[in-house]
C-alpha positions in Angstrom: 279.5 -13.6 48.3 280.9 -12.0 51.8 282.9 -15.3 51.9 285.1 -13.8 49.3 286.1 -11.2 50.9 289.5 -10.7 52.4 291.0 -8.5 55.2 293.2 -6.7 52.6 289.5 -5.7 50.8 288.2 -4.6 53.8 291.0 -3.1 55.0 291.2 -1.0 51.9 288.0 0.0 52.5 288.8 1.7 55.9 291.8 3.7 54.3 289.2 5.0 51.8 288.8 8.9 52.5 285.4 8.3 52.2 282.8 7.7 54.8 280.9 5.8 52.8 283.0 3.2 51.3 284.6 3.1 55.3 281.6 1.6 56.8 280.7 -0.2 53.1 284.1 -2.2 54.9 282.7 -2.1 58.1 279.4 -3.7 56.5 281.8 -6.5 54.8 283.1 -7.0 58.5 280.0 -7.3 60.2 279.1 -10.8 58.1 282.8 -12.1 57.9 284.1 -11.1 61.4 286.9 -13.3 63.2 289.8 -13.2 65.2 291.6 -12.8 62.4 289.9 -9.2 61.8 290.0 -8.0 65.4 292.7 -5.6 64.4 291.1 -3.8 61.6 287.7 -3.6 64.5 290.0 -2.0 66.7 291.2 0.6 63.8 287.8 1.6 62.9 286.9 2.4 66.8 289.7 5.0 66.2 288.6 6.1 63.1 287.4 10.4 62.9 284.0 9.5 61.6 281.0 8.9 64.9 279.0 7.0 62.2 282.1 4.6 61.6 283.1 4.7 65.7 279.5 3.5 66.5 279.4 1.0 63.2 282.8 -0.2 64.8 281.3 -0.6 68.3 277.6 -2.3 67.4 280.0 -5.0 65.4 282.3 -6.0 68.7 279.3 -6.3 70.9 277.5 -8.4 68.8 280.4 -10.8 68.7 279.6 -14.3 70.0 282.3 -14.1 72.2 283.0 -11.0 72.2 284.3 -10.4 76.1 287.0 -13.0 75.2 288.7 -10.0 73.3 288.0 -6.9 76.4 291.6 -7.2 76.8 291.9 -5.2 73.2 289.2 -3.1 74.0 290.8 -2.2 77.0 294.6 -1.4 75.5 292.2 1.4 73.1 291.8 3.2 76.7 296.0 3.8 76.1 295.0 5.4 72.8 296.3 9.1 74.2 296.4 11.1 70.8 292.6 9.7 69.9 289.8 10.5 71.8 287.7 8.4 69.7 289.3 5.3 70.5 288.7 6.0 73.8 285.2 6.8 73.6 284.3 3.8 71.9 286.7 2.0 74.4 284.7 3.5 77.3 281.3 2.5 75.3 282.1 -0.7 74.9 283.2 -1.6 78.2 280.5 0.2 79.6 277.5 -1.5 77.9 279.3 -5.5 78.9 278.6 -4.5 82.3 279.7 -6.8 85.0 281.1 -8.6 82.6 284.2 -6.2 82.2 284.6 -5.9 85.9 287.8 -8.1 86.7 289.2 -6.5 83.6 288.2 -2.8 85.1 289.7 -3.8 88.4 292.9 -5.6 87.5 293.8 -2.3 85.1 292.9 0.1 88.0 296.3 -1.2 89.1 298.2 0.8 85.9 300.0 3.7 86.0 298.7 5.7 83.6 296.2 8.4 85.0 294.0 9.0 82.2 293.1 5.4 82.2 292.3 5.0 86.0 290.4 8.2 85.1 287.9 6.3 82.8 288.1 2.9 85.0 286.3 4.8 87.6 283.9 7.0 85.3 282.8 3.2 83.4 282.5 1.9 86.7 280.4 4.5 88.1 278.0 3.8 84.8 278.0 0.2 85.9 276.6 1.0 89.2 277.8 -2.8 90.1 278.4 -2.4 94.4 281.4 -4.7 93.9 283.2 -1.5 92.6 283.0 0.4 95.5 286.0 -0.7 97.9 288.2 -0.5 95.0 286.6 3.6 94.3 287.2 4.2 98.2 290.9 3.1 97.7 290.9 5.4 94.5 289.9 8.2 97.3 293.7 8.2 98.7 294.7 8.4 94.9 297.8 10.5 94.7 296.2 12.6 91.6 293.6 15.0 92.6 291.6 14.5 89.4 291.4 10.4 90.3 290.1 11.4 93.7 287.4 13.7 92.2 286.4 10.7 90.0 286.1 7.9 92.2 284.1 10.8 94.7 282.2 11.5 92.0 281.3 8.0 91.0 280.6 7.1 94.7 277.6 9.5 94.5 276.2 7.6 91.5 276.4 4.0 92.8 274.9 5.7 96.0 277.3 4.0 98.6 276.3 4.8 101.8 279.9 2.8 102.7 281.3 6.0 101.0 279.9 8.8 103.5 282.3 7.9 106.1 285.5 8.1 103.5 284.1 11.1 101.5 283.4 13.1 104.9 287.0 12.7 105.8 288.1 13.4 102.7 286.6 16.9 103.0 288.8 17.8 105.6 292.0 18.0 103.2 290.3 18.3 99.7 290.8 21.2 97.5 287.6 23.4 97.1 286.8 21.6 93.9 287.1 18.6 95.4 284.9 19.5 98.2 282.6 20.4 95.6 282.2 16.9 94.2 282.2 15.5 97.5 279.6 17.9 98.6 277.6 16.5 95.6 278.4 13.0 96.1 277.0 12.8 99.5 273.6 14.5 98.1 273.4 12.0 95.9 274.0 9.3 98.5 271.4 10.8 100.5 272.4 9.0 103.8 272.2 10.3 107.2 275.4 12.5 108.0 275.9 14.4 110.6 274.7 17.6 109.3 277.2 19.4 111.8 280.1 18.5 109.6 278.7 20.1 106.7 277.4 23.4 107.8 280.4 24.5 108.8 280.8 24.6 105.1 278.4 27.0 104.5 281.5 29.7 105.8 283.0 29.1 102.6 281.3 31.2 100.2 282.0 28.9 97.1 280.9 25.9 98.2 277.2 27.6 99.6 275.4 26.2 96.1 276.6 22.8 96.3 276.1 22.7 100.4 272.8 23.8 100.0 272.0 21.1 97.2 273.2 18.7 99.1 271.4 19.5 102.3 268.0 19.7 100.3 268.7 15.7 99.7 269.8 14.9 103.2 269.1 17.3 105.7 266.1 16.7 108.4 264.5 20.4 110.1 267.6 21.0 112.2 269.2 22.6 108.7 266.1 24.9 107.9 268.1 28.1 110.3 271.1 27.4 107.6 268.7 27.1 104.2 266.5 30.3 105.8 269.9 32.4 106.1 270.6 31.2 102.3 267.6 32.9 100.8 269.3 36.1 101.7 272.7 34.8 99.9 274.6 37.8 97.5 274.1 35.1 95.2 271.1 34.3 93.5 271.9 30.8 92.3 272.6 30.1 96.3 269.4 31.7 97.0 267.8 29.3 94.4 269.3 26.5 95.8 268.7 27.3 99.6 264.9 27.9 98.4 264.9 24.5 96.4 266.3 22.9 99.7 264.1 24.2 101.9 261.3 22.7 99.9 262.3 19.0 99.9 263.5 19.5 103.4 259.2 20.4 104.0 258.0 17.1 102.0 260.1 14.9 104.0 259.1 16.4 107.1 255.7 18.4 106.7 254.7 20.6 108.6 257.7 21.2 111.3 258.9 24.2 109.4 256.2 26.1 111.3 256.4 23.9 114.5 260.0 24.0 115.1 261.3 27.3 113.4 261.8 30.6 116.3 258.8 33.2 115.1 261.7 35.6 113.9 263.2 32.8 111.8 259.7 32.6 110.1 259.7 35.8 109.8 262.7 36.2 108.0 261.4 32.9 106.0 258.4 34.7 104.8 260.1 38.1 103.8 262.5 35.9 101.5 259.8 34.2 100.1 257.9 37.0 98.8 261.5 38.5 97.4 262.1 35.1 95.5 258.4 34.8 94.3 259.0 37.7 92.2 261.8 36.6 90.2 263.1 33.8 89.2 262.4 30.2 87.0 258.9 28.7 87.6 260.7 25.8 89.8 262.0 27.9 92.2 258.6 30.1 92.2 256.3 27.3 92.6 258.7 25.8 95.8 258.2 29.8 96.8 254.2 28.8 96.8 254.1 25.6 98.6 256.3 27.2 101.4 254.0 30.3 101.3 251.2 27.7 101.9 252.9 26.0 104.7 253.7 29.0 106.9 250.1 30.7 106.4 250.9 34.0 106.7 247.9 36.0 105.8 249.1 39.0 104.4 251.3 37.2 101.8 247.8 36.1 99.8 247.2 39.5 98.0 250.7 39.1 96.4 249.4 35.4 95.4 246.7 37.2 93.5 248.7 38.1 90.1 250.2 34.4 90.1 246.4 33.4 89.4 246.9 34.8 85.9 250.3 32.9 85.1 249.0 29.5 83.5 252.5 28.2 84.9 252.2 29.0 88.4 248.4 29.3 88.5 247.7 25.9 90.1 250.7 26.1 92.9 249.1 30.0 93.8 245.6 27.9 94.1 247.1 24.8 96.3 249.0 27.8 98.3 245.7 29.8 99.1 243.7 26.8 100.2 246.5 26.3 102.4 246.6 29.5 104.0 243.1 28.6 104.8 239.6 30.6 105.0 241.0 33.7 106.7 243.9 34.2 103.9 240.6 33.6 101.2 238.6 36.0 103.3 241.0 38.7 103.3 240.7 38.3 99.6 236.7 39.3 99.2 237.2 42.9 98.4 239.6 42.1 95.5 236.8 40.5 93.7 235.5 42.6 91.8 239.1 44.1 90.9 240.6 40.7 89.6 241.1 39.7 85.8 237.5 38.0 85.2 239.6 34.5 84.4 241.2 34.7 87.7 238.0 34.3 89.3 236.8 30.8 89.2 240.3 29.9 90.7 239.2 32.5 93.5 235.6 30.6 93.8 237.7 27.4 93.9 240.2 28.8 97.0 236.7 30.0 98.5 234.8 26.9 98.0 237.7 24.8 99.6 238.4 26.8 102.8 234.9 27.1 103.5 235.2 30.8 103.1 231.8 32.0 104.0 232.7 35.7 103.6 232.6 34.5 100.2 229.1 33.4 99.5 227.7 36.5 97.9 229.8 36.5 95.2 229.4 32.9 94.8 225.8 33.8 94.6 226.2 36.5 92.3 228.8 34.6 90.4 226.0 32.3 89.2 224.7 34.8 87.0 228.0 35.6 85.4 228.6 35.3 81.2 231.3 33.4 82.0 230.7 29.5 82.5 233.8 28.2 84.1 232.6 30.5 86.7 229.4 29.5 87.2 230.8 25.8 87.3 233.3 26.7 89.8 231.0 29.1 91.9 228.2 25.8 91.9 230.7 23.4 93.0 232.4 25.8 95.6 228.5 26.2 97.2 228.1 23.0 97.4 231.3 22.0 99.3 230.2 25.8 101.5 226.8 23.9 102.3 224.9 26.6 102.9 221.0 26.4 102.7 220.8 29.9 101.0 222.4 27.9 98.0 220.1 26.0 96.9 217.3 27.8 95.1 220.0 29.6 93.2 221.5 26.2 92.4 218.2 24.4 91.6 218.0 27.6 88.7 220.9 26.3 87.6 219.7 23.0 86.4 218.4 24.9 83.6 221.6 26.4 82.6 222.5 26.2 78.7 226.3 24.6 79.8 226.7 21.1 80.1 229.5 21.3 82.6 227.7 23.8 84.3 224.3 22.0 84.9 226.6 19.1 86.3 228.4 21.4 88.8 224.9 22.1 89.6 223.5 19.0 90.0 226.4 17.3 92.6 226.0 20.8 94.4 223.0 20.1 94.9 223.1 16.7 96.0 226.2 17.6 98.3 223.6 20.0 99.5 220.8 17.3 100.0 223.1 15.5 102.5 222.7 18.5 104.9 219.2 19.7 104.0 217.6 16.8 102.4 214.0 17.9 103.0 215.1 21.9 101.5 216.5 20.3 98.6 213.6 18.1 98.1 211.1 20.9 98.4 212.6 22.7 95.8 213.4 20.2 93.3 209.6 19.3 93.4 208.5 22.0 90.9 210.9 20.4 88.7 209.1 16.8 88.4 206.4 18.6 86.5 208.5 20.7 84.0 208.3 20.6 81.0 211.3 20.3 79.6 211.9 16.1 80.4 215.9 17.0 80.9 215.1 19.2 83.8 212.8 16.4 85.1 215.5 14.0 84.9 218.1 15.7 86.4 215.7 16.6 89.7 215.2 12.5 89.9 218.6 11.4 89.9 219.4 14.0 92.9 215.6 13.4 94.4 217.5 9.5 94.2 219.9 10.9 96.4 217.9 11.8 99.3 216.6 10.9 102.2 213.4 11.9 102.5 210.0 9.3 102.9 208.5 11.4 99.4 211.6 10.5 97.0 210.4 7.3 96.4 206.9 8.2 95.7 208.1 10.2 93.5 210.9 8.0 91.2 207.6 5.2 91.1 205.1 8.0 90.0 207.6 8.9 87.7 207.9 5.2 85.8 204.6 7.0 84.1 205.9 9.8 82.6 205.3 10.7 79.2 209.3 10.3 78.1 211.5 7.5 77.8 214.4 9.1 79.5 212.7 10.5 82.6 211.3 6.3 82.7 214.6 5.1 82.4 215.8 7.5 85.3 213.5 6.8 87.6 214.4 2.6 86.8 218.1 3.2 87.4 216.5 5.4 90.9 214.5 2.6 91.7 217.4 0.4 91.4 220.2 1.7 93.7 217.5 1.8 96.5 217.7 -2.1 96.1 213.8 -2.2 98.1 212.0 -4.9 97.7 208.9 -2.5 98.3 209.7 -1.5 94.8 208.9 -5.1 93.2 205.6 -4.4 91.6 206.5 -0.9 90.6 209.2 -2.6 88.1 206.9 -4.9 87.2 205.2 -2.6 85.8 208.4 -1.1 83.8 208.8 -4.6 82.5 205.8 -3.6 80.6 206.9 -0.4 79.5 206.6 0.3 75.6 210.6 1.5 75.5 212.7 -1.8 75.4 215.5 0.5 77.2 213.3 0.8 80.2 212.4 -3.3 80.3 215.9 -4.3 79.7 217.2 -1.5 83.0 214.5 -3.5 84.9 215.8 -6.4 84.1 219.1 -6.0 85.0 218.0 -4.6 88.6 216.0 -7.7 89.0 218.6 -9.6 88.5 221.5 -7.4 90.8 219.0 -8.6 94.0 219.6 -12.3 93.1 216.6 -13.0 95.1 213.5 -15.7 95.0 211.6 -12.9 94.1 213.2 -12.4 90.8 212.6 -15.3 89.6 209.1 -14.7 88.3 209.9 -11.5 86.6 213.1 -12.4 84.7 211.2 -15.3 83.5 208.8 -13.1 82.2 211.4 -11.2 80.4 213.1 -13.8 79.3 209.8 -14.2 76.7 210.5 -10.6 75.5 210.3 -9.3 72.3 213.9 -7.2 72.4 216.4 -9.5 72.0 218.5 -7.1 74.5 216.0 -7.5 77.5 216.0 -11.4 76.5 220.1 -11.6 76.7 219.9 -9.5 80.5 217.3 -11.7 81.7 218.9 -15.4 80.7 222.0 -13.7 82.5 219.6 -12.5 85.3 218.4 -16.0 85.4 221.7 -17.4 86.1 222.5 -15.1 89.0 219.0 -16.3 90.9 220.4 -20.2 91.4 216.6 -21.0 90.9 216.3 -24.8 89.7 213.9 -24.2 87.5 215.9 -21.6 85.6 217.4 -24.3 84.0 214.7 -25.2 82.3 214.0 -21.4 80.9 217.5 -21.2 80.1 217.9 -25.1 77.8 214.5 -23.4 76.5 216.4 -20.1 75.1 218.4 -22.3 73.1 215.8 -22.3 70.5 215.6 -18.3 70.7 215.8 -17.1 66.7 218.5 -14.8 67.6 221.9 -16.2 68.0 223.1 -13.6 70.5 220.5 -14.6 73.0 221.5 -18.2 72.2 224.9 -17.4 73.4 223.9 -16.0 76.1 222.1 -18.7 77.4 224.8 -21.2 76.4 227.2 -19.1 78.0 224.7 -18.8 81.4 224.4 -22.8 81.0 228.2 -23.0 81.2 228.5 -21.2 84.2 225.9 -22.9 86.1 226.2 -26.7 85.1 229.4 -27.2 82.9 229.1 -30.9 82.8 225.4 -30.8 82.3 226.2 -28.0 79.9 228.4 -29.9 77.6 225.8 -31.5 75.7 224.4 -28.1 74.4 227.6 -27.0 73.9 228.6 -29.7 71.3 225.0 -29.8 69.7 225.8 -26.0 69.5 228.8 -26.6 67.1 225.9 -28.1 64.5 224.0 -24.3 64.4 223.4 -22.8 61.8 224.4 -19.0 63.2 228.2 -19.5 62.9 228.6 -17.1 65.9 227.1 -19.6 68.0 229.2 -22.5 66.2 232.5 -20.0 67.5 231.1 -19.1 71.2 230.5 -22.6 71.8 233.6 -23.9 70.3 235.4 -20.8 72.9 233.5 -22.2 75.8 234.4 -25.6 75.2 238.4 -24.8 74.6 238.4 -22.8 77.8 237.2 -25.4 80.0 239.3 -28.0 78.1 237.0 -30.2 76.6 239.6 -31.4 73.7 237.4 -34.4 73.1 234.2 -32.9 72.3 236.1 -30.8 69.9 238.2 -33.2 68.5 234.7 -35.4 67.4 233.8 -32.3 65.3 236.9 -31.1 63.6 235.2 -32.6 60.3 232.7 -30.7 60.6 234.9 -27.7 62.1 237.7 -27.9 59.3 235.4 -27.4 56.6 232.9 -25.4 57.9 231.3 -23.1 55.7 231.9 -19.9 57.5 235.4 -18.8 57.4 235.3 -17.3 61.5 234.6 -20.5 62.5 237.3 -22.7 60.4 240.0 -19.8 61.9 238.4 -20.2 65.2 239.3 -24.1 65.0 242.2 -23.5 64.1 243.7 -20.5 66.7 241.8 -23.5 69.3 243.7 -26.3 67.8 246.9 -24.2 67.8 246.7 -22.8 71.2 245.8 -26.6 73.2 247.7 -28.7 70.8 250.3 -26.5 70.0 253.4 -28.1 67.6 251.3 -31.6 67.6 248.8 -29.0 65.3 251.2 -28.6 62.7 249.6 -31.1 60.4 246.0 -31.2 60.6 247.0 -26.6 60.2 249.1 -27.6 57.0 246.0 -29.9 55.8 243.7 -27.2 56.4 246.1 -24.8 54.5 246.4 -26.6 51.4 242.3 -27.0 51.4 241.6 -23.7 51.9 240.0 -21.3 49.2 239.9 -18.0 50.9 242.9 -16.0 50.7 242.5 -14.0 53.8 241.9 -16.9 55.4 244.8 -18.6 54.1 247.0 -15.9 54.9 246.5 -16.2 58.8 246.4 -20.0 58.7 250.3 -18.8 57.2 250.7 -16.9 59.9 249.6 -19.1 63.0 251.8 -21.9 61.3 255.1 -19.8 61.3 254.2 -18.5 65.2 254.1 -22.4 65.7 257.0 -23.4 64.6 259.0 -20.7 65.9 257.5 -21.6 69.4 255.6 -18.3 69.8 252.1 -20.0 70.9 
């Protein structure tokens, strides 16, 4: 149909007034295109509709040979009297990319301003380096706007060849050229020699863009300059020395302090609290982290409102800690005065510069209504590690907040670390509540500590009444990885909650000793299929000979998961022992068997074993296992599968099934597997 149509249709279509029936044309191009339409292309990158521009462009660039024809995309960059010529122009030779280049360079040579104008903008998209000697040359341009440009452009490709050019430039630029050069060198962000940029900073105008531009390149000797900045008339200067003088900090922390003169900090600090009270969040929060860095004390009551601005609120924190324990002491009396949601970040700024002077509110904050605070005020005593602490703390285990009794908890076995036999003592009442959540809670920290009674006490709790206190006292048992614990988890093998065997299990089998042996085999006769599964795994980690025997045993297990475990454990000790099994395996009558072993036998590439069952594997009654054979037969026999897939195909009776035999054929022949 598109074959019929001729440039005169199309080309009637792009005189239409309407949008519509314009790219309707465009459409008609897109199948037909030659070089016999070319022209019309070209038209339609002029034309005053975007939608039509970008139809226009999308066409040329998916041209076969489409940088054959640049040279016509260039002459649109002529096109003076329409702008969207040029655009699309500009677009086009933008997104061929080092393609256009020798085109790009050869035109730089033209006359025409405009045109070396957008030369130097497309090449600065490119970013290719090969552009920059001929955007150097473009710096001696007789046109000032041509300069700007190829200045400009340097500072996106990021030539440090440029610096040298663009600094001498500066000597005889116009102000808005030193502007662009200014910005051009941030954006390099090579070393200059900062002396023949401050002397800049005389020229009020060009303050914003110096100071920019020494926030990318400057090292600590510019701090004096970006310090006399934050006292600019101007307020987008004084933004822009502040900004400065924080990236300046990250590269080098902590010399602001070492190498700036005591009155320069001084002045430092004065700004800072000016420019913390005004001004976008950005320039705030770099207010904060210097705040932080110089530590003055008597700046951290003005940090104390910022706690309540959910913007600034984590950079006040981060600046307080910095300021360190004194700043947070000299904060105490304004406890009680604070918005109650400000104080768990004041608990925080207490707990992490080891304020002391804090710990009776972090005492009395226990008690509080509100639980973030009681969270906080747990964690920050633990990271205090006082002994006062932990009685309070061991109260808390009780607390009606999850997060809360967690705080609690690693508070207390921070605490433990420091007074293991305090911590013990008072967790001891605990083993005998009678709530079973407080009892396992005081386990898992008792688990924790080094005392000679914690592990009387994790064995004499494998008899407690509940399940869960059982179950913590295995997983207890099991990080202390003592073999003085062997008979007490025997005797959680025989624990009447399968969840307790099964965590026995699996620490028997993590110490991959001799003496495991005996017990997994024990479990291995289980009546939860779940302990049954950890211990033929168990059994596989012990390298015991006579595992095998257990393990070729579990093969006759009722369940099919614990079958595929221990074909699975087989595999991994013996595979060429394990074959056998594996093949008889394909002959189950669980089909999820029939699939694991048919996995196991793919992975290690044992295409002959398979290939003696696909009988029995094509037709198999249970669909997962015929589309198991198949994704198999596709994946190791790729194309060569294509007929034994379309036999399969035209037998099968399932239509889901059919559907994804449909699909792995098409993914064949298009290569994808």
């Amino acid at each position: 149909m598109h074959s019929e149509v001729t440039p005169k249709d199309i080309q009637r279509n792009l005189d239409s007034s309407l949008e519509e029936e314009r790219l309707g044309g465009l459409r008609a191009l897109r199948v037909s295109c030659g070089e016999e339409w070319l022209p019309l292309l070209y038209r339609a990158m002029g034309d005053s509709s975007w939608r039509v521009r970008k139809e226009a462009v999308e066409i040329f660039l998916a041209l076969p040979g489409a940088i054959d024809h640049i040279s016509g995309v260039v002459s649109l960059l002529y096109a003076d009297d329409n702008a969207g010529a040029r655009n699309a122009a500009v677009e086009i030779l933008t997104r061929l990319g080092r393609q256009s280049l020798p085109c790009l360079f050869a035109e730089m040579e033209c006359e025409d301003r405009d045109v070396r104008k957008f030369i130097l903008d497309i090449l600065g998209e490119i970013r290719d380096t090969s552009a920059v000697p001929l955007m150097i040359e473009a710096l001696s341009d007789n046109d000032g706007n041509i300069r700007a440009a190829a200045a400009e452009n340097l500072g996106k490709i990021g030539s440090v060849a440029a610096v040298s050019p663009l600094l001498d430039l500066m000597e005889e630029a116009d102000l808005l050229l030193r502007f662009t050069i200014l910005q051009a060198l941030g954006q390099i962000g090579a070393e200059v020699p900062v002396e023949s940029l401050l002397k800049w900073s005389r020229e009020p105008l060009l303050r914003k863009a110096l100071y920019d531009c020494l926030g990318q390149l400057g090292g600590i000797e510019v701090a004096e300059e970006l310090v006399q900045g934050l006292f600019d008339d101007k307020i987008n200067v004084r933004h822009s020395a502040l900004l400065a003088l924080e990236k300046v900090e990250r590269r080098h922390p902590g010399e602001l302090t070492a190498r700036l003169p005591a009155p320069i900090r001084k002045n430092l600090a004065e700004a800072l609290g000016l420019l913390l009270e005004d001004g976008p969040d950005r320039v705030r929060r770099a207010a904060l982290l210097l705040i932080g860095v110089l530590k003055d004390e008597q700046a951290a009551f003005q940090l104390l409102p910022l706690l309540a601005e959910e913007s600034l609120r984590e950079a006040a924190t981060k600046a307080l800690i910095s300021m360190g324990r004194k700043a947070a002491a000299s904060l105490m009396d304004h406890w009680q005065s604070v918005e109650a949601y400000q104080r768990p970040y004041l608990a925080y700024v207490v707990g992490m510069t080891g304020c002391v002077e804090g710990l009776n509110h972090l005492l009395s904050a226990l008690q509080s209504e509100d639980a973030d605070l009681r969270a906080v005020s747990a964690q920050a005593l633990g990271v205090l590690g006082v002994e006062k602490a932990v009685s309070p703390l061991v109260s808390l285990l009780d607390d009606k907040s999850d997060t809360v009794r967690s705080a609690a908890l690693e508070a207390l076995a921070t605490l433990g670390g420091k007074y293991p036999e305090r911590v013990y003592g008072a967790l001891q009442k605990l083993l005998g509540a009678e709530d079973f959540h407080l009892r396992t809670c005081a386990l898992s920290i008792i688990s924790r500590l080094d005392v000679p009674a914690a592990e009387s006490a994790l064995v004499f709790a494998l008899k407690d009444e509940t399940p869960q206190v059982r179950q913590a006292a295995v997983k207890a048992l099991g990080k202390c990885c003592s073999s003085r614990h062997h008979d007490a988890l025997l005797l959680a093998l025989t624990d009447e909650d399968p969840e307790v065997r099964r965590m026995a299990v699996d620490v028997f089998a993590r110490s991959v000793g001799p003496d495991a042996f005996e017990p997994l085999s024990l479990a291995v006769q289980d009546e939860d299929l779940w302990v049954r599964v950890s211990a033929i795994r168990g059994l596989g980690a012990t390298d015991c000979p006579a595992a095998w025997s257990l393990l070729t045993h579990s093969l006759n297990d009722p369940v099919g998961l614990v079958v595929i475990a221990a074909l699975e454990t087989l595999a991994e000790q013996d595979l060429d022992q394990a074959t056998l099994f594996l093949v008889e395996a394909l002959s189950h009558p669980d089909p999820e068997v029939v699939t694991a072993s048919l996995k196991i036998l793919a992975a290690a590439g044992r295409q002959r074993e398979i290939e003696s069952a696909q009988p029995c594997l094509c037709q198999h009654a249970a669909s997962e296992v015929r589309l198991a054979y198949a994704r198999v037969l596709v994946e190791d026999a790729g194309d060569q599968a294509l007929a034994v897939l379309r036999e399969m195909n035209r037998q099968e009776s399932d239509e889901l099934v059919r559907r994804q035999l449909d699909v792995l054929l098409e993914d064949v022949a298009r290569g994808n597997i």
